[in-house]
C-alpha positions, 0 to 999 in steps of 0.5 A: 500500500502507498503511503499516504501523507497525513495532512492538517487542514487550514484554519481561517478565522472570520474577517469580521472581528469581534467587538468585545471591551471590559464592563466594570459592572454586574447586571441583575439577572432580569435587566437587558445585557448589553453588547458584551465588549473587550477593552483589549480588542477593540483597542486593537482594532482603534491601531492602523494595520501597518502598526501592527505589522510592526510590533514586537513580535510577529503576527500569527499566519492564520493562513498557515496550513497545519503541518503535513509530511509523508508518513508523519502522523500528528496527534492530538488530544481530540484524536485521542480520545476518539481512540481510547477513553480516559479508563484506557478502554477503546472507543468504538470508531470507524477506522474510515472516519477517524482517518478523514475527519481527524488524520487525513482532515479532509471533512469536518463534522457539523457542529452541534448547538452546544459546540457553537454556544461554546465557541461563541463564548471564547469568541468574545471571552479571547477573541476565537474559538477552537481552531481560531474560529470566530462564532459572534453570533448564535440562532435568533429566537425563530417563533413569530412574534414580539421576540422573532430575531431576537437573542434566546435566553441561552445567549443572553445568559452566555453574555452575562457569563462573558461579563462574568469573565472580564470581571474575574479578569480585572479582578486578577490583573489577567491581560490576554491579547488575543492572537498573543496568549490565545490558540498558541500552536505547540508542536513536539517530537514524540516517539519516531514519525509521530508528533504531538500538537496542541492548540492551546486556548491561552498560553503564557499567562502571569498573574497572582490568583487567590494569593498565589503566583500563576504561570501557566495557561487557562482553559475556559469551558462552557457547560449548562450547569457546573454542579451537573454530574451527569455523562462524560462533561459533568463538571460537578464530578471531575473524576468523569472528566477526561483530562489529557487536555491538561495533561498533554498541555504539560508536556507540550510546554516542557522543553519546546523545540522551536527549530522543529515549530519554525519547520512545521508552523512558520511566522510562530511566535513562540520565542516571544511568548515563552521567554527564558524565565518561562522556559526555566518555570515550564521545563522544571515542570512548574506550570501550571493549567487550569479550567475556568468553568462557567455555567449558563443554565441559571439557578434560582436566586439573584444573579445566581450566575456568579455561582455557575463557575468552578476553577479546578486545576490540573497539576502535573504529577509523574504518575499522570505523566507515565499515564499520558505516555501510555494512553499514547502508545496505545492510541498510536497502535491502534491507529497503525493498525487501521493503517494497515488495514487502509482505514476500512469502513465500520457501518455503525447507526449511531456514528454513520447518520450524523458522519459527514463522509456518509453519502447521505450527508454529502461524503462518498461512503456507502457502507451504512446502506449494506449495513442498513444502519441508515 
């Protein structure tokens, strides 16, 4: 069998920037929120371009392509985890979709509304969402009437959890300049032909939180209800939650080589980011990753939102790291395997009808119908 290349797609953020600024006051749960806006962005925008052409460290190429190369396999922790569940146990996939949605890239799944209202919220938390997607808005509320195209409930609590942000911002002397600290790409050689890479939502932070020094990176989730422990995102259980995010975040910080990031990711700016003294923090396995959680599904109570968030922290341990390594080495033999065997189709209902490489969905695979799954 001919080996194929392992290509990344590109990913190109929407020309329309987001208009986002800092307000210095909490709204009640009933009054109107306003446009939700960031003093760093839009002072960004009040710059000429040609100034920005020049500042201190070189502006990402959001049109770079993701890495490719022959024979060369680039893993991530969403790819994973496709692969083997945070108990160790495989995850029932096709082998053809996990190689064009996430090896080979050349469909994208549909988001669903839950994704959207996620990345809607980075987007006007740090300027994008995953893979640098701007979402500034979400679906208008569609049954006629006096509210017809007007924001849902959900979205007018999504904003005030955005208000709640830039608070806890402020209140922490946190500055993220979007396109600085947010969706640092990171590539590290990992064993052979495989690499590991990450885009990290914010990278390179300091700052003092509940009295102590923070160096490191957080992560901001959304979540309808963060004392829910229900299914695989129940935040109010966190042995349910899946950690490799953090973990893998640590060890893509560790010993950053950035001749191999200049080879695969040009026009980085990762020197800039990680000075020498963050260097010395994260190589002595000192930096720290944390997950700001915000819920929008509010409770009773007046602005019972401002309880909706949790702030758990994953440290790096030895034992963590050696399970990380393993989780790897097994997702890595599975995949060679469904390499070997040309990443065959595994008609499956609950995978096929929602699978964009289904010919139903606008893909070329026809399995589902010998298998009468669809």
């Amino acid at each position: 069998m001919s080996k194929e290349p392992l290509p990344w797609d590109d990913f190109k953020p929407s020309d329309k920037r987001t208009k986002i600024g800092s307000i210095n006051t909490l709204k009640k749960k009933e009054e109107p929120v306003e446009p939700v806006k960031s003093n760093i962005v839009e002072q960004k925008q009040s710059v000429p371009s040609d100034i920005l052409q020049r500042t201190m460290y070189p502006r990402p190429d959001w049109s770079n392509p993701r890495p490719s190369d022959d024979n060369v396999l680039f893993l991530n922790q969403s790819l994973a985890k496709e692969i083997i569940d945070l108990w160790g146990n495989e995850v029932e996939n096709c082998p053809r979709m996990i190689n064009e949605l996430y090896i080979a890239k050349n469909f994208e799944a549909e988001p669903t509304l839950s994704q959207l209202k996620g990345s809607y919220f980075e987007t006007l938390c740090i300027g994008s969402g995953t893979n640098g997607k701007v979402i500034d808005d979400l679906p208008r509320v569609k049954q006629k009437g006096k509210n017809f195209g007007t924001k849902t409930k959900d979205q007018l609590r999504i904003d005030q959890q955005v208000i709640h942000f830039n608070q806890l911002c402020l209140q922490n002397g946190i500055q993220i300049i979007p396109g600085f600290h947010t969706q640092v790409r990171i590539i590290k050689h990992y064993k052979k032909n495989v690499y590991l890479i990450g885009d990290v939502d914010t990278a390179g932070l300091q700052f003092m939180y509940k009295d102590n020094p923070f160096v490191g990176s957080i992560d901001i989730k959304l979540t309808q209800n963060v004392y829910s422990d229900f299914g695989p995102y129940g935040w109010g259980d966190l042995s349910k939650i899946d950690m490799i995010q953090a973990d893998m975040y640590h060890n893509l910080v560790m010993d950053i080589d950035f001749e191999l990031n200049d080879k695969y990711n040009p026009k980085n700016h990762l020197r800039q980011l990680f000075t020498p003294i963050l260097q010395q923090v994260f190589n002595n396995g000192e930096g720290r990753f944390m997950f700001w959680v915000f819920g929008y599904k509010f409770l009773d109570g007046e602005n019972e939102y401002l309880h909706q968030f949790k702030d758990p922290e994953r440290l790096r341990t030895n034992e963590r790291t050696a399970d990380l390594q393993n989780r790897l080495d097994h997702t890595i033999s599975i995949i060679k395997e469904m390499k070997g065997n040309g990443y065959p189709a595994k008609p499956n209902y609950d995978l096929c009808k929602k699978c964009p490489v289904n010919h139903l969905n606008g893909g070329y695979c026809k399995e589902a119908d010998t298998q009468e799954v669809c």
